[in-house]
C-alpha positions as CSV (number, residue, x, y, z in Angstrom):
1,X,102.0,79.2,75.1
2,X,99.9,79.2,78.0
3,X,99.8,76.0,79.9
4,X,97.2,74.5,82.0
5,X,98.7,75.0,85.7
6,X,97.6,76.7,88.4
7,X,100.0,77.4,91.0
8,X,99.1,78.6,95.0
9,X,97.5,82.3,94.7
10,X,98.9,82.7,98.2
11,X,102.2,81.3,99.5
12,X,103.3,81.5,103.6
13,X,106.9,82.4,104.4
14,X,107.2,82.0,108.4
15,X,104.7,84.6,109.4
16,X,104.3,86.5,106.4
17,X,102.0,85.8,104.1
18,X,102.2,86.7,100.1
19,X,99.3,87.3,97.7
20,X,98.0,89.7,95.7
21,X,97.0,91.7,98.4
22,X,99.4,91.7,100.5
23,X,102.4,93.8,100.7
24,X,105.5,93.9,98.5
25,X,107.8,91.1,99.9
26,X,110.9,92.7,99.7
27,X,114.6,90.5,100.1
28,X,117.9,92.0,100.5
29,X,120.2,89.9,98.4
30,X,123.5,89.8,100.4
31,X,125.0,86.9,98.3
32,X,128.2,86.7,97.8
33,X,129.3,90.4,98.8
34,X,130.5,89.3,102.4
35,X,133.1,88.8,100.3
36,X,134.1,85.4,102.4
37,X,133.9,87.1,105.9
38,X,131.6,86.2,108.4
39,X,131.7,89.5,110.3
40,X,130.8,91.1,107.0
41,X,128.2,88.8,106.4
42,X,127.1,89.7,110.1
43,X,127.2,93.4,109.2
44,X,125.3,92.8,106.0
45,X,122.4,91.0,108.0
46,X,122.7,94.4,110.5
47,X,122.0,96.4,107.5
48,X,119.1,95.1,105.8
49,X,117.4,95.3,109.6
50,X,117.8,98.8,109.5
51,X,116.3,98.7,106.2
52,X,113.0,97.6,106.9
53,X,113.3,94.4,104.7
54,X,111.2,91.6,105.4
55,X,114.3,89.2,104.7
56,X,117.8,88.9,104.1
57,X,119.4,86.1,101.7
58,X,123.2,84.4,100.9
59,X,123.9,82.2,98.5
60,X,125.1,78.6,99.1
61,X,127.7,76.7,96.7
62,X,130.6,74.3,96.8
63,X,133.0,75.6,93.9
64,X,134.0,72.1,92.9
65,X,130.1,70.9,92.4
66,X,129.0,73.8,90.9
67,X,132.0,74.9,87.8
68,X,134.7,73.3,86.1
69,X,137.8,74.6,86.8
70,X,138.5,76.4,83.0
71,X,135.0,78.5,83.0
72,X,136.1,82.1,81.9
73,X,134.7,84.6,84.4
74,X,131.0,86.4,82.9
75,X,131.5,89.5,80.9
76,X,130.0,91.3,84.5
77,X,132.9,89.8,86.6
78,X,135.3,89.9,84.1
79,X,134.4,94.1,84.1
80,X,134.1,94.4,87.6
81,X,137.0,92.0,89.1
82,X,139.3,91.5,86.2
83,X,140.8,88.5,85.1
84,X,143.7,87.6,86.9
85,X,142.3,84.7,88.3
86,X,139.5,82.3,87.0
87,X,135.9,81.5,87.4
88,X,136.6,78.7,90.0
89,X,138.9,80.2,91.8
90,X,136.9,83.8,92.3
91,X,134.3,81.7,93.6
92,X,136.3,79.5,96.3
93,X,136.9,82.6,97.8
94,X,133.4,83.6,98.7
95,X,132.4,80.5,100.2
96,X,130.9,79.5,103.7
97,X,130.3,76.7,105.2
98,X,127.2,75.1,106.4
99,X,128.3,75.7,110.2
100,X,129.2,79.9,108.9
101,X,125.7,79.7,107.4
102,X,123.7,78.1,110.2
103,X,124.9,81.0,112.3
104,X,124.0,83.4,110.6
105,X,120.4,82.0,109.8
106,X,120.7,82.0,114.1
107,X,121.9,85.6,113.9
108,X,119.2,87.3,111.7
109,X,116.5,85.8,113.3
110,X,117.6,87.3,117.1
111,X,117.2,90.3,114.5
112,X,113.6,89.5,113.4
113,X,114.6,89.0,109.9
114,X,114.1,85.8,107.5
115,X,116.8,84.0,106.3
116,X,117.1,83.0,103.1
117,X,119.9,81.1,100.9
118,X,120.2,79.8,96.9
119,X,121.5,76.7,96.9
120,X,123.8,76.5,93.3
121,X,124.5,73.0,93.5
122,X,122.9,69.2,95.0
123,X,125.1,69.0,97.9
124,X,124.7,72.3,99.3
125,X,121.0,71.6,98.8
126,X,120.9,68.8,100.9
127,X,123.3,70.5,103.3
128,X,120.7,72.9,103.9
129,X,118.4,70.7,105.6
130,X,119.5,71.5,109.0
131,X,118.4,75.2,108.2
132,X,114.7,74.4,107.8
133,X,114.3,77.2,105.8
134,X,110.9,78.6,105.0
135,X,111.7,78.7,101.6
136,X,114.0,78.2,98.5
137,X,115.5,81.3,95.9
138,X,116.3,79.3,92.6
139,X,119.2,81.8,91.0
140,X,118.3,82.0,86.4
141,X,121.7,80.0,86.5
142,X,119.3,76.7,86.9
143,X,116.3,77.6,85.6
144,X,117.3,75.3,82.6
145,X,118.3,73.0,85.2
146,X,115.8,70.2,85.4
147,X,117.3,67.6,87.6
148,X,117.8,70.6,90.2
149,X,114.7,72.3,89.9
150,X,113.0,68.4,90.3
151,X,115.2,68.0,93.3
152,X,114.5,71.4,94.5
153,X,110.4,70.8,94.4
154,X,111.1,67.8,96.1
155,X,112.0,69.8,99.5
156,X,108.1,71.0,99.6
157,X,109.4,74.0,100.1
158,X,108.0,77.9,98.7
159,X,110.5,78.4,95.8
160,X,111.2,82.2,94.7
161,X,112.0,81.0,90.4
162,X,114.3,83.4,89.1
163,X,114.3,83.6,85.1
164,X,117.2,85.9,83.8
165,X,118.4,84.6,80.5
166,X,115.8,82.3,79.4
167,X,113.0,81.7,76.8
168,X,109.4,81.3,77.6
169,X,109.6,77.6,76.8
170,X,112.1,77.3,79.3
171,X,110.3,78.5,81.7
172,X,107.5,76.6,81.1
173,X,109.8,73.2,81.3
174,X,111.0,74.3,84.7
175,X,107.2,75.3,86.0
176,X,106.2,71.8,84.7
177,X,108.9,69.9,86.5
178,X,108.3,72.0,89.8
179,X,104.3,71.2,89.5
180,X,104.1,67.8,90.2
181,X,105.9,68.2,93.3
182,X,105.5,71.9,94.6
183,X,102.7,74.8,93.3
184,X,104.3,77.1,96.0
185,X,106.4,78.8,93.7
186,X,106.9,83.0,92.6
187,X,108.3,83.6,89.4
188,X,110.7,86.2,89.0
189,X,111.3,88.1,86.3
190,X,114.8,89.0,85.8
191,X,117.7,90.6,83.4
192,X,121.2,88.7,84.3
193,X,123.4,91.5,84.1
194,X,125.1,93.1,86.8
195,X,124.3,96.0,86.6
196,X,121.5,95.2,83.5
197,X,121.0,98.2,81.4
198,X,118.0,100.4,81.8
199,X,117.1,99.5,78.1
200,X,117.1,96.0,78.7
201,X,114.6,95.9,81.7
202,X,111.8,94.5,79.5
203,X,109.2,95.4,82.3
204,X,106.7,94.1,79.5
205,X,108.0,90.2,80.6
206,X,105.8,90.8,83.8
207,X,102.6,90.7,81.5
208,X,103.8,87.8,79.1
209,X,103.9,85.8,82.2
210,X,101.0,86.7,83.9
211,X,99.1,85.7,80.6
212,X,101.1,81.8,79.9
213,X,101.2,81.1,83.4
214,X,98.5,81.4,86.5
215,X,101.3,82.2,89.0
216,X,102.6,84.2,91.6
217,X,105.3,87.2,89.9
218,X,108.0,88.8,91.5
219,X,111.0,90.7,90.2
220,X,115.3,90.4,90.7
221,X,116.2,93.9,90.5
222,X,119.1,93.8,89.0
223,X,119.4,97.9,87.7
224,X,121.7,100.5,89.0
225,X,121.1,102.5,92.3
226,X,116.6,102.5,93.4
227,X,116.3,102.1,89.5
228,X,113.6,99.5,88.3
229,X,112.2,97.8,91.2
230,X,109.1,99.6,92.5
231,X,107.9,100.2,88.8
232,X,107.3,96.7,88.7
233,X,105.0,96.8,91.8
234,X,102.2,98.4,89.7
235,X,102.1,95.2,87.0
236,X,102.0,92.7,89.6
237,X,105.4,92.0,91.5
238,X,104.5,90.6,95.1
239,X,108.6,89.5,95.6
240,X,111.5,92.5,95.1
241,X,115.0,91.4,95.1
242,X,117.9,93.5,95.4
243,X,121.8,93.3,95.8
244,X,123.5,96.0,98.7
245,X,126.6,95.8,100.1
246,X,128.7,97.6,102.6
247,X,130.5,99.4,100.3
248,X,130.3,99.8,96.6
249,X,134.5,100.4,96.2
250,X,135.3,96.7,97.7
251,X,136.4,94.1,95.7
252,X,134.1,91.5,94.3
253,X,131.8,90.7,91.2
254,X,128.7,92.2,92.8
255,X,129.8,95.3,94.4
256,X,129.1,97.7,92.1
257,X,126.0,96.8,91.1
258,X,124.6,96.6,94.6
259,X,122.9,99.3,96.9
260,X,124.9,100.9,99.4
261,X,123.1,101.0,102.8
262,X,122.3,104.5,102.2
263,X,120.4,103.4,99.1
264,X,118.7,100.0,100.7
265,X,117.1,102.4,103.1
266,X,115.9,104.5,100.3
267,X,114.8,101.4,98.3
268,X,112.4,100.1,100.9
269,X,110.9,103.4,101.5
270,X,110.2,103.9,98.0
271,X,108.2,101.0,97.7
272,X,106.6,101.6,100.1
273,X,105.4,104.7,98.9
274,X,104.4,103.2,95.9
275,X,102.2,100.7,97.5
276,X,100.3,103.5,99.4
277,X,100.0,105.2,96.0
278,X,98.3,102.2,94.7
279,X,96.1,102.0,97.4
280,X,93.1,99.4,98.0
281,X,91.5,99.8,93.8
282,X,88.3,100.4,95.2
283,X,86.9,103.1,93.4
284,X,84.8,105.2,96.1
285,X,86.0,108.6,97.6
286,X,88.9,108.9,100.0
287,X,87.9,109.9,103.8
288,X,89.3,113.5,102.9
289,X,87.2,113.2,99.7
290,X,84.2,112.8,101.5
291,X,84.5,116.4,103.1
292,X,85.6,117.9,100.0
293,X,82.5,115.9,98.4
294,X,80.3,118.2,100.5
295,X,81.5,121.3,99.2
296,X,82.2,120.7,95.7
297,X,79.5,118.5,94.1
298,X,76.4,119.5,92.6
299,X,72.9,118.8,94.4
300,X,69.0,119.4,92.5
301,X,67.4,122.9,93.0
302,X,64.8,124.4,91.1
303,X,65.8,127.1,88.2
304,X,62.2,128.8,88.1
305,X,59.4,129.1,90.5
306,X,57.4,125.6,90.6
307,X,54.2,124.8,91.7
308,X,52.6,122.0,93.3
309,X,51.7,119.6,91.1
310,X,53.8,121.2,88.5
311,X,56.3,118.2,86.8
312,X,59.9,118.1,87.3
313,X,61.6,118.6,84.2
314,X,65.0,119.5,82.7
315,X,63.9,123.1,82.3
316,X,62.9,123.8,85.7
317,X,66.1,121.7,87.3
318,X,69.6,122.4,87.5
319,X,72.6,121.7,89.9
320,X,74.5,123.6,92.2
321,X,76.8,123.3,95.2
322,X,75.0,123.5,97.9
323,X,77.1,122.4,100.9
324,X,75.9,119.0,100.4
325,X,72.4,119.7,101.0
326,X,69.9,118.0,99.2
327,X,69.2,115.4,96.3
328,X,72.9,114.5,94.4
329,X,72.2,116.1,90.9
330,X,73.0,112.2,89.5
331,X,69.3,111.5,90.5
332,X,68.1,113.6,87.8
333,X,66.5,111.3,85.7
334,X,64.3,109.7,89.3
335,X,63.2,113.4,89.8
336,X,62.2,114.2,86.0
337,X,57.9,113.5,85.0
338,X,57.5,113.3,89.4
339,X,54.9,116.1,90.4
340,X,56.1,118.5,93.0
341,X,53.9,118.5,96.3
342,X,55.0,121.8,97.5
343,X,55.9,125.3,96.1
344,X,59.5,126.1,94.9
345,X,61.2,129.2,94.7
346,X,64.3,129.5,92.4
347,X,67.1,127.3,94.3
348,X,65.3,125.8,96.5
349,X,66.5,122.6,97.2
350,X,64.5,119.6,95.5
């Protein structure tokens, strides 16, 4: 179902700039595992500076506009918080308020980090104006959500499109709403369990989208421990997402399936390392190559004595290593019916 759109190959998010070139832009997803506490949240933005993250995110909701009040919990919460209390009420507890949030916008940028938030509902989007934020992250829970995503596009505003959950037509709705206002967008691939499992990564979905839509593609990790996330660097991601925490034993929905800081650390390095294994795709040899080049290839030197005047051919030819002296034995076929115009002794070079 490809569809005729053709979104920004290159998107600006304060100073950092994301491509296909560029590095892996890589968000630690604080959400909701602050758990309601500002001075966790604090210590959550702490941590993903020590991680080497290029931006740290929260998520933004007012219980009453976003659920009804008799929405059983998700399987995932139900598993990881029980159900003693509802939906709505699990959720009232892990609010903050614009002033709590505006803070701590203030507080990771004295850390150098970018601050990020997903709005869940209209009137914490419009709240968020007085952030100015560099960009929007669109949680799968409104990527069927036209009249948001419309809204949403609106704020001209980069949009990270997270779409756990849904069917390729529905993505293609939601990119088509966003495009009339807003081709800033990276779509995220995404499995909406928490934690998903392993057999239901689908890395595969990266290529289905690359194909139906010319777009930006980034991934919401949401597997157990380093699991997925740098695989997915090699089909394309430009955007990583991934849940920590301060501790994995605290109560919440999200806990468990989030990185402890040990593991954020680990996370980041790791992709890192696979972006250097990638490397540039230029096929040429590496500067240590070109040493090794030296002593290991094969240059032209003659097999049998030749004359002058004699003609090169492939019985009086062959290659050897020679320290990297001479003609490259690929030239072969430029040396073969020339006349020699000097005498050659067996290896000599040509």
């Amino acid at each position: 179902m490809a569809i005729n759109m053709k979104f920004n190959q290159k998107i600006n998010i304060e100073e950092q700039v994301i491509d296909n070139k560029s590095p892996t832009f890589v968000v630690a997803e604080a959400g909701v595992n602050h758990n309601g506490s500002f001075e966790s949240a604090k210590k959550l933005i702490d941590i993903a500076k020590e991680s080497g993250v290029n931006a740290v995110k929260f998520q933004a909701f007012k219980t009453k506009e976003l659920i009804l009040s008799n929405v059983e919990k998700a399987p995932y919460q139900k598993a990881s918080t029980g159900n003693n209390i509802s939906q709505f009420e699990m959720l009232k507890n892990l609010e903050l308020t614009i002033e709590q949030t505006k803070k701590l916008q203030e507080y990771a940028k004295s850390k150098g980090l970018i601050f990020l938030t997903t709005p869940f509902d209209e009137v914490s989007l419009e709240e968020l104006d007085v952030l100015n934020l560099p960009a929007y992250k669109i949680s799968s829970t409104d990527l069927t959500n036209l009249l948001f995503l419309e809204k949403v596009a609106k704020k001209k505003r980069p949009i990270f499109l997270s779409c756990g959950m849904s069917y390729l037509s529905e993505i293609g709705k939601a990119l088509k709403t966003i495009y009339e206002y807003n081709k800033d967008v990276v779509l995220m691939h995404c499995t909406s369990n928490y934690p998903m499992s392993s057999n239901e990564a689908n890395l595969n979905v990266l290529n289905t989208l690359r194909k139906n839509f010319n777009i930006l593609l980034g991934y919401s990790d949401h597997s157990e421990g380093e699991g997925v996330g740098p695989f997915t660097i090699p089909m394309g991601a430009k955007v990583i997402e991934k849940h920590f925490t301060l501790d994995k034993n605290m109560d919440g929905p999200d806990h468990k399936a989030s990185l402890s800081p040990e593991e954020l650390v680990s996370y980041v390095k790791k992709i890192r390392e696979v972006e250097t294994f990638l490397g540039s795709g230029t096929k040429e040899p590496t500067q240590s190559e070109k040493y090794t080049r030296k002593s290991l290839q094969k240059s032209l030197v003659a097999s049998k004595k030749i004359n002058v005047g004699d003609t090169f051919d492939k019985n009086n030819l062959v290659a050897k290593r020679t320290g990297g002296k001479g003609l490259s034995a690929i030239l072969i076929n430029d040396i073969v019916g020339k006349k020699a115009k000097k005498n050659y002794e067996i290896n000599d070079l040509i």
